[in-house]
N, C-alpha and C positions, 0 to 999 in steps of 0.2 A: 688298788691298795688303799684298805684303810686310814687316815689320818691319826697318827699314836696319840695318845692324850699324856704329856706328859707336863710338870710345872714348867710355866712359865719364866724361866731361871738365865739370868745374865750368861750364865756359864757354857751354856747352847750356842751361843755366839762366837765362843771366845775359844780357841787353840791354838797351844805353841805353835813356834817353824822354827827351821835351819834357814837359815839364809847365807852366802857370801855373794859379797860386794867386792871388787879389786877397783882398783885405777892406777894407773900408770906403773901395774904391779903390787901398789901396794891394798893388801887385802884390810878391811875394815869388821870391827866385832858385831856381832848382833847388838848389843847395846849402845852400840855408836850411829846403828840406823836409826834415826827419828821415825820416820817417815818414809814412805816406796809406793809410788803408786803406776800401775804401768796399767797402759789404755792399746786397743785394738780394735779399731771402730773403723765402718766403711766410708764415715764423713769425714774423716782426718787422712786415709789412703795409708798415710805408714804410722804402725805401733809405736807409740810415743812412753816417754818414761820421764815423772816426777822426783828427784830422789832429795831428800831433804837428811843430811850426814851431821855427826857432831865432831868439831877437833880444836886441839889444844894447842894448834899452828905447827906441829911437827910434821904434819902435812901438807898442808898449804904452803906454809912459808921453806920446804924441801921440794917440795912440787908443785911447781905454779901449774893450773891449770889452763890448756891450748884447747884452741877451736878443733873440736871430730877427735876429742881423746875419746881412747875406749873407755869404757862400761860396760864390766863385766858383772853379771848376778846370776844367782842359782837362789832358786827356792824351792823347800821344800816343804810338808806337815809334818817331820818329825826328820831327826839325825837319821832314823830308818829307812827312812820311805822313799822314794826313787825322786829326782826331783820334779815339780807341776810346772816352772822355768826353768830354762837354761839357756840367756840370753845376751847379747854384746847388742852395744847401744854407742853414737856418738854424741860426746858433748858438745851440746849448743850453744847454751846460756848457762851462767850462775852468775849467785849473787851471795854476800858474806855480811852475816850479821855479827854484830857485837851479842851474845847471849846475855852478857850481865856489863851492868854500865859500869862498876869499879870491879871487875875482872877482866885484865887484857888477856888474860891468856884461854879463853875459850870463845870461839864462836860456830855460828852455825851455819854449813855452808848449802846452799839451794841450788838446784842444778837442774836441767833439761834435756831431754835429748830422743834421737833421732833412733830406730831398727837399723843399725849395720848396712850400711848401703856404699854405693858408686855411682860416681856423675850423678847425683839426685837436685841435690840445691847449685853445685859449679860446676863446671865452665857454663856461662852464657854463650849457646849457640845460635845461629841463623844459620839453615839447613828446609830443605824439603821431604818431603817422602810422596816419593812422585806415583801415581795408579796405586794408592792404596785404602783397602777400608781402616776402621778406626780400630778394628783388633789386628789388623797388621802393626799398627804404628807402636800399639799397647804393645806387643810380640817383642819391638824392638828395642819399646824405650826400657819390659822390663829385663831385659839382657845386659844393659848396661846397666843399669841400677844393680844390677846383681841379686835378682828376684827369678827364681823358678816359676813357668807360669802355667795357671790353669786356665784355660779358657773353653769358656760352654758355653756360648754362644756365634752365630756368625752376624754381620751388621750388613747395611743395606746402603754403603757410606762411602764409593769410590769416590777418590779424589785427590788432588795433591794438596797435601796437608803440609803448611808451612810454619815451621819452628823459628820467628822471626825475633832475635834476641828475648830469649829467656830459655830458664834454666829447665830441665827435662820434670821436672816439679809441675812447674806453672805451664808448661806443655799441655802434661798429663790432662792439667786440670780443663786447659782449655779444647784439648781434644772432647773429653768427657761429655763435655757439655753440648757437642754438635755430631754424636756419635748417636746414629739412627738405627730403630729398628721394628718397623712395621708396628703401631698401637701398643708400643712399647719402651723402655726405661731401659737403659743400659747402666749396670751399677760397677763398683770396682773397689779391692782393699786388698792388701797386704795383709798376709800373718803372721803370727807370734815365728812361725817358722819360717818365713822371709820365701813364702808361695805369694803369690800375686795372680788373683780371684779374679775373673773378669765373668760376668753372669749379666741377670736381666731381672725384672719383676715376674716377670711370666714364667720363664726358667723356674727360679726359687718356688715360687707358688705352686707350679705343677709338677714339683720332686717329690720324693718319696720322705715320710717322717722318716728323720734319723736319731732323735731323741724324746723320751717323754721327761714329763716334768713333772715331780708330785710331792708334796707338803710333807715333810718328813723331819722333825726336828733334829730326832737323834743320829739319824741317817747322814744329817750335811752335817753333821761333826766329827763323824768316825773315819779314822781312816780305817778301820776293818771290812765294812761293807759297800761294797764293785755297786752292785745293781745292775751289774751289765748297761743298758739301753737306755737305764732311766736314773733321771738329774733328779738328785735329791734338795729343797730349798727349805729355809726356817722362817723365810719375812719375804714382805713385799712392797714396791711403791707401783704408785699407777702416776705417771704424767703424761698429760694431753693437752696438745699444743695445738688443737682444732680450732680453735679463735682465730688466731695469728697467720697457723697455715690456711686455712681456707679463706682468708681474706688478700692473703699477697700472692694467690695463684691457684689453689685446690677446687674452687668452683669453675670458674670456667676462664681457655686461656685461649686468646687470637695472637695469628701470627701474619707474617706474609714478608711481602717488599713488593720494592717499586722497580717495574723496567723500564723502556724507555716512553711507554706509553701511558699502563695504570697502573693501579696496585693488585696485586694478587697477595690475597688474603685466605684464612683459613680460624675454624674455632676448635678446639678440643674442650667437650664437656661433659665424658665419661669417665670412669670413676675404675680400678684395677684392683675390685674389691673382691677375690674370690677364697678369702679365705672366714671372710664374718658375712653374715644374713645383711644388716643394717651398717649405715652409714654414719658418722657423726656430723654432717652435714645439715642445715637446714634445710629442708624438701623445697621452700619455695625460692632460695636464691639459685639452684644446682645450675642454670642457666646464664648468669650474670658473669660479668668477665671480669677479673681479678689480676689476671695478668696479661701486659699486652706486648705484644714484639715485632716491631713493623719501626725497621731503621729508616732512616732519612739516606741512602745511599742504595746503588742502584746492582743490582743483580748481576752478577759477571759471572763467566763460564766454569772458573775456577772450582763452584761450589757444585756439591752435590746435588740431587735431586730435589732434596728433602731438609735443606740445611735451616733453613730458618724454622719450619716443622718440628725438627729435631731439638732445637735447643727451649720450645715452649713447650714439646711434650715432656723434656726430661723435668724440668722444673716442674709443671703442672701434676706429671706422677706420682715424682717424689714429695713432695710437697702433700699431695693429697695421703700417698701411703705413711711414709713414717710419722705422722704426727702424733700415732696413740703409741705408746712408748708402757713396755711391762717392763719393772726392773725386778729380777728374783737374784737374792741373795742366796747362791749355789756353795757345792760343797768343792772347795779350788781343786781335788783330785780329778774333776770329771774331765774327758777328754770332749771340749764342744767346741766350733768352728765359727766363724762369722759366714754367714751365710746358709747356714745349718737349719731347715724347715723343724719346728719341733714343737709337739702338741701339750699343751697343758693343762693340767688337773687344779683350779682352784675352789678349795673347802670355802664351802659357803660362811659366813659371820653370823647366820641364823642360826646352821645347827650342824654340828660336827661331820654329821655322819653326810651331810647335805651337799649339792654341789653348787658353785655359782655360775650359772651357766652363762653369762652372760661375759663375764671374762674369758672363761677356761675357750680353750681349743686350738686352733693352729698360730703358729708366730712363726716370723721370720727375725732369725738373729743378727741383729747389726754391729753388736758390740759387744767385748768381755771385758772387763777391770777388774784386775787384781790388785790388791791394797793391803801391806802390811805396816806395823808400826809397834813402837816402842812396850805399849802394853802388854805384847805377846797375842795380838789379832792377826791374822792372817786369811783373809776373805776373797771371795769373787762374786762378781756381779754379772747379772750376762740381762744384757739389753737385747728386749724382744719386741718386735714392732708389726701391727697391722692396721688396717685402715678402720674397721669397725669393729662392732660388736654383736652378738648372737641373742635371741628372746631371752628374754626371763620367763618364769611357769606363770607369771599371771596375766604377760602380754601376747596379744594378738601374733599368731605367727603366719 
């Protein structure tokens, strides 16, 4: 599909929504939302929500705001249209501003909060989970969490896994991190639907596309045209954090420990690039080690085969993969997943009808944002992520 030519006009950007907001029952105007911004990213684990409200203390000061109140919200692109959320969230944090310094009676109140969940942040437990890999323990911690789980992958990870005072959160995280899987990355996230994704690098990589991606102004603003298969986008950012990551672990990472004789050691210094040609890598450091993991403490039976393995592979993978980041500015009706393989069309800046091929092609999706506000915008972003990049027509392939 061709690229439309159409003016370059603020207005492509911009489209009403329906929104409702409740708390404690009491529902809130679309003009009393400031600000909404809700996140669903695989680095964060649960869909978190920013919501930024206006009130004149008939709310606040009738309803004091408690730890894990609900938040409720529905949004939609028009009073018509079926809603893109429909979401319950717990409050975490707020904070209450004075909006005008000789007006007491309005302020603005800031707010935080959590995907609807159980047992996630409390009780602090100390428990085991005795003969199990790390998607058994996933299996169970998302059952109490109150998460539907998908899991597509199996791990190479027996062992008794101890949950020694902390919460099924910090669990998660520290399972994660020593959750093995032969020359691979075990990843994991929660969605807007409260599934709990548990996948891999190699997994995602070697799925089938499920969505394409293609330049289309008038397209991400309508709600009359589906497209079926393919995400229609009007703007774009590129950030890449290949400095940073390839320096605190993406070139090359040693691990090991010590038994009671020497150290056993190990390097990881290949790269889980199969979805771009090229690397963003400098060719002559790929060798040099960035990250190291060799504790001063002694190797006990407790651990898996592959435990100190596993927690420099996963850093070193991920590390190396997500660091080129596409962010397309989509049309919020589309129905797209974190974790969702999906190929993309980007129109070259030379010449309309041109492709840039050095962007365009497979992405793996890490993240969706949706973000509405007082102007009458109502947007989503969907964070795509690959390790490299593919020729240009005038480079050597």
């Amino acid at each position: 599909m061709s690229p439309k030519k159409i003016p370059a006009d603020l207005s492509f950007t911009r489209t009403e929504y329906s929104c409702v907001v409740s708390i404690k029952g009491v529902e809130f105007l679309n003009q009393n939302i400031l600000d909404c911004v809700i996140r669903e990213n695989i680095f964060d684990i649960i869909p978190t929500i920013y919501l930024t409200i206006q009130d004149n203390g008939l709310f606040l000061e009738n309803y004091p705001l408690e730890d894990n109140d609900v938040i409720k919200i529905s949004v939609s692109r028009s009073s018509v249209t079926a809603p893109v959320l429909n979401m319950e969230f717990l409050l975490n944090d707020y904070e209450v501003i004075n909006k005008d310094g000789d007006k007491i009676n309005s302020c603005i109140i800031k707010m935080t909060g959590y995907l609807k969940n159980n047992k996630t942040f409390e009780p602090i437990q100390t428990r085991s989970f005795s003969n199990q890999t790390s998607v058994d323990v996933f299996a169970s911690l998302a059952s109490e969490m109150g998460f539907a789980l998908d899991s597509r992958v199996k791990t190479s990870d027996n062992m008794n896994w101890i949950q020694a005072s902390q919460n099924n959160y910090s669990f998660l995280h520290d399972v994660l991190k020593r959750s093995f899987k032969p020359d691979d990355a075990i990843s994991l996230g929660v969605t807007r639907n409260s599934k709990m994704i548990i996948t891999s690098l190699d997994t995602v990589q070697n799925s089938k596309i499920t969505k394409n991606a293609v330049f289309d102004q008038e397209a991400t603003i309508s709600n009359a045209i589906d497209g079926g298969d393919t995400i229609f986008y009007n703007s774009y950012n590129i950030m890449n954090a290949m400095g940073s990551n390839n320096k605190k672990g993406a070139y090359s990472a040693q691990f090991g420990h010590y038994d009671l004789e020497k150290i056993v050691a190990g390097v990881i210094d290949f790269t889980k690039n199969k979805m771009s040609k090229y690397s963003y890598k400098d060719k002559t450091k790929t060798k040099d080690i960035t990250f190291n993991l060799i504790p001063a403490v002694l190797n006990n039976k407790n651990m898996h085969a592959n435990y100190y393995k596993a927690m420099a592979t996963n850093v070193h993978y991920n590390m190396d993969f997500f660091k080129n980041l596409l962010l397309l500015h989509i049309n919020p009706n589309k129905d797209v997943n974190i974790f969702d393989k999906v190929n993309i069309n980007m129109p070259s800046m030379i010449g309309v009808e041109k492709t840039n091929t050095t962007v365009s092609g497979e992405y793996i999706v890490g993240g969706i944002v949706y973000q509405l506000n007082l102007d009458g915008l109502f947007r989503s972003s969907l964070l795509c992520f690959r390790s490299g990049y593919n020729p240009s027509s005038v480079m050597k392939s």
